[in-house]
C-alpha positions in Angstrom: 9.5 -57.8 85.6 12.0 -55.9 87.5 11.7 -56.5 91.4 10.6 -53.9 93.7 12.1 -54.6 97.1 15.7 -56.0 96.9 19.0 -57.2 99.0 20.5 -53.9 100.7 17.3 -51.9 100.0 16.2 -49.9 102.9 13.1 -50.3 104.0 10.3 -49.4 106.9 7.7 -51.6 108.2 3.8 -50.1 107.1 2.2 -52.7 109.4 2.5 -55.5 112.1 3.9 -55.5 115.3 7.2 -54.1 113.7 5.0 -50.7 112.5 7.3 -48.4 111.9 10.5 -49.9 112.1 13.3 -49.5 109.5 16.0 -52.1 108.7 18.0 -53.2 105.7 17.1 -56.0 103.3 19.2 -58.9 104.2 17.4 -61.4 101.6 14.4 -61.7 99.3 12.8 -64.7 99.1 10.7 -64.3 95.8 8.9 -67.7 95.6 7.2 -67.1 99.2 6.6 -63.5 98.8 8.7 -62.9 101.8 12.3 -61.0 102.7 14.5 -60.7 105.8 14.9 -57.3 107.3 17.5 -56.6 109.7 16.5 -56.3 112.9 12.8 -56.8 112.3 10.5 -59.2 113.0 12.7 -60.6 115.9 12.0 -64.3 117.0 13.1 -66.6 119.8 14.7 -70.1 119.2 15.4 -72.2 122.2 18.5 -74.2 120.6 20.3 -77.3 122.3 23.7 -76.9 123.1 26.4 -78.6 120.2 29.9 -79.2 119.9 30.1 -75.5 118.5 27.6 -73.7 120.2 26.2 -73.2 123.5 22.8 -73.8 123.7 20.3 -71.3 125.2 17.4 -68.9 123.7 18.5 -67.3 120.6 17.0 -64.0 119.0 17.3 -63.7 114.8 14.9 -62.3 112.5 12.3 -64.0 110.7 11.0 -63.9 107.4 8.2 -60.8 106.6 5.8 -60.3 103.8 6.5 -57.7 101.4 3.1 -56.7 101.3 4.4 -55.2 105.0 7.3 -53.6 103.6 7.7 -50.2 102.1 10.9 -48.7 100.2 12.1 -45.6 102.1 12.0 -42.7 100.8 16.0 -41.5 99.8 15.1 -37.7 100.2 12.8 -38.4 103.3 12.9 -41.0 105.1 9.3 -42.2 104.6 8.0 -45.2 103.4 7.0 -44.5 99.7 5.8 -46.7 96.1 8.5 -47.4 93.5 8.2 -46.7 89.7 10.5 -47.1 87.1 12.0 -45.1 84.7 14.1 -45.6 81.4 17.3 -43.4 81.5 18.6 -41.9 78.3 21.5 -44.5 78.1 18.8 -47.4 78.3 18.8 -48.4 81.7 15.9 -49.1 83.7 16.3 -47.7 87.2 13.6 -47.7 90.4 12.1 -44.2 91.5 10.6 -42.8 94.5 6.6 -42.2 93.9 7.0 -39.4 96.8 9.8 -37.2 95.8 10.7 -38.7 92.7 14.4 -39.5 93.6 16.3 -42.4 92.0 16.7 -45.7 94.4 19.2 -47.3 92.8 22.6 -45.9 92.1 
């Protein structure tokens, strides 16, 4: 099965504290049902300083469920469902429920 959500998709946020939010797919994390969105989901780690870095509170993104994503919407912006479709030349490609507009390129 092809996957739904994937690196470099961009995608808004349907629930959570980050309702509403859009960011870009920065990994997927099939096993754990889980991706990393850019600039979603932000967490603080307090990290000791090391011989590279200083240390000091540190704010990245943490992993999100993908039950809590949603694809957006090419023609609109919104979050919409993807289907897939067979092209004439035999590859499968993901569409747009909402508008109907191909995802990927």
């Amino acid at each position: 099965m092809s996957a739904k959500i994937k690196k470099g998709d961009k995608v808004v946020v349907i629930t959570g504290k980050d309702k509403g939010k859009k960011g870009a797919v920065l990994a997927v994390y099939p096993k754990e049902n889980r991706a990393l969105v850019q600039g979603v989901n932000i967490m603080k780690r307090h990290t000791k300083p090391s011989q590279t870095t200083t240390g000091g509170i540190v704010s990245r993104e943490a992993r999100i469920n993908l039950s809590n994503l949603a694809i957006e919407d090419p023609k609109t912006g919104k979050p919409t469902r993807v289907g897939f479709k067979t092209l004439d030349d035999g590859r499968k490609v993901r569409v747009a429920k909402a508008s109907g507009e191909m995802i990927d390129g």
